[in-house]
N, C-alpha and C positions, 0 to 999 in steps of 0.2 A: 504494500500500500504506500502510495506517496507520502509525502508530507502534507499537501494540499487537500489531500480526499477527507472531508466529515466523513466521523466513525459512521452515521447512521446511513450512507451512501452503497456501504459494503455491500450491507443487507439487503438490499433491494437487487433484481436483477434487470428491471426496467431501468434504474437510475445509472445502474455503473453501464450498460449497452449505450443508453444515449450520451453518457459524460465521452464512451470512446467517440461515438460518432461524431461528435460535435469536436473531436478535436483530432482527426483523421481526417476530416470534410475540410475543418480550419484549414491543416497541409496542404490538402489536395486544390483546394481552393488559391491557396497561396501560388504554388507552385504554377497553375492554370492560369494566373492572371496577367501575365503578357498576351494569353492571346484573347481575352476581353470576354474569357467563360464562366463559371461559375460551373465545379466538376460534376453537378446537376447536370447540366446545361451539354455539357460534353457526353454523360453519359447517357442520357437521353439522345444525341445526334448520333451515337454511336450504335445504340437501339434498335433508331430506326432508318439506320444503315443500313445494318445486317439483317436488319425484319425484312426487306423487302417488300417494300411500302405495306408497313402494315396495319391495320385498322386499330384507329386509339383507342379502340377496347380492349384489343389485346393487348398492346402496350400496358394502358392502365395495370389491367390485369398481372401483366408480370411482374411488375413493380411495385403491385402491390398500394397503390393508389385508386383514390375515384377521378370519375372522367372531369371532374369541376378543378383538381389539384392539374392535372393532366395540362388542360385546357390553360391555366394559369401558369402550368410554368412553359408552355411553349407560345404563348403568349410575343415575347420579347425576341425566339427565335425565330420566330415569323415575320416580325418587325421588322428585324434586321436582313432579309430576307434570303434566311438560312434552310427555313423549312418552307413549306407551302401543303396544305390540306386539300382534296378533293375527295369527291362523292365516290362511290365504288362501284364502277362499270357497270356489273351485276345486282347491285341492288343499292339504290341508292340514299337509302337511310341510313350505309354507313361510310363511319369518314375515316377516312386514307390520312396518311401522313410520306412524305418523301423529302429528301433531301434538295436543296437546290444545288445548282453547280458553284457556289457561293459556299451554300452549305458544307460542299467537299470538299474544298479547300479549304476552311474554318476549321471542322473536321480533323484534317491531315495536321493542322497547325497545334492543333488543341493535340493529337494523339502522340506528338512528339513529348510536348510537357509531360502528356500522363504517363508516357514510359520513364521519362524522370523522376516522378512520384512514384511510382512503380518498383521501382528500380530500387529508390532509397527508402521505401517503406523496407522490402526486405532484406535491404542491408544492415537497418536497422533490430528487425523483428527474426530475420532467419528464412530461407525461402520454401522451408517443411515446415515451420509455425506458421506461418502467411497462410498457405497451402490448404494446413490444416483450419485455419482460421477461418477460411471462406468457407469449407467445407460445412463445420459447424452451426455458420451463420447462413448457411442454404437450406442444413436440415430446420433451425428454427423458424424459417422463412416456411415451411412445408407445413411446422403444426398444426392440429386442429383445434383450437381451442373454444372447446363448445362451451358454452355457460348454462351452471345446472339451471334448474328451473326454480324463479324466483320463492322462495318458501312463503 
């Protein structure tokens, strides 16, 4: 335990996941801002790269957000006119996300940084704990957490 961590921070396991997230994101954030991202922002354009345009519900979905969070943070990527949204050939109640050629080079710019973050997270952490790390935090991403039935 650091010096910094409240004793009652331990105990929780909601509180110590987000104290790391908030200060891994810090990093990665850090490390992203030459190229004007936010490692949200990258990794989101990175998404829906490899998605192959793919519809913001699955997105949402895999990330594990709602379509309103979704919606707000590609927001500013659209702006900058990194992504672009259309309807889906096939049925058009749903919406598509792609990359612009704007986007891909944004992209390529941002993916050099985050291999630098990358890089010195598991320089820092080891690249079998890293490893392991994601692993763990994939399985807790998979839980069910059903809630009993109000008493």
């Amino acid at each position: 335990m650091s010096k910094d961590t409240l004793p009652g921070l331990i105990l929780c396991n909601n509180a110590m996941l987000r104290r790391a997230a908030r200060k891994l994101g810090q990093f990665y954030d850090d490390v992203l801002a030459p190229s004007g991202l936010k490692a949200t922002q990258q990794g989101l354009l990175y998404q829906i790269h490899i998605g192959n345009e793919p519809a913001m519900g699955a997105i949402a979905a895999s990330l594990i957000m709602d379509l309103s969070a979704l919606g707000h943070t590609l927001k500013p990527l659209i702006r900058d006119g990194y992504v672009e949204t259309f309807a889906d050939p096939d049925d058009r109640r749903i919406k598509r996300v792609r990359l612009t050629p704007q986007g891909l080079v944004k992209l390529d710019e941002a993916m050099k940084l985050w291999h630098v973050a990358q890089q010195r997270f598991e320089d820092v952490v080891g690249k079998d704990q890293a490893a392991k790390l994601r692993a763990a935090l994939d399985d807790i991403a998979a839980l069910d957490f059903d809630l009993p039935p109000a008493s």
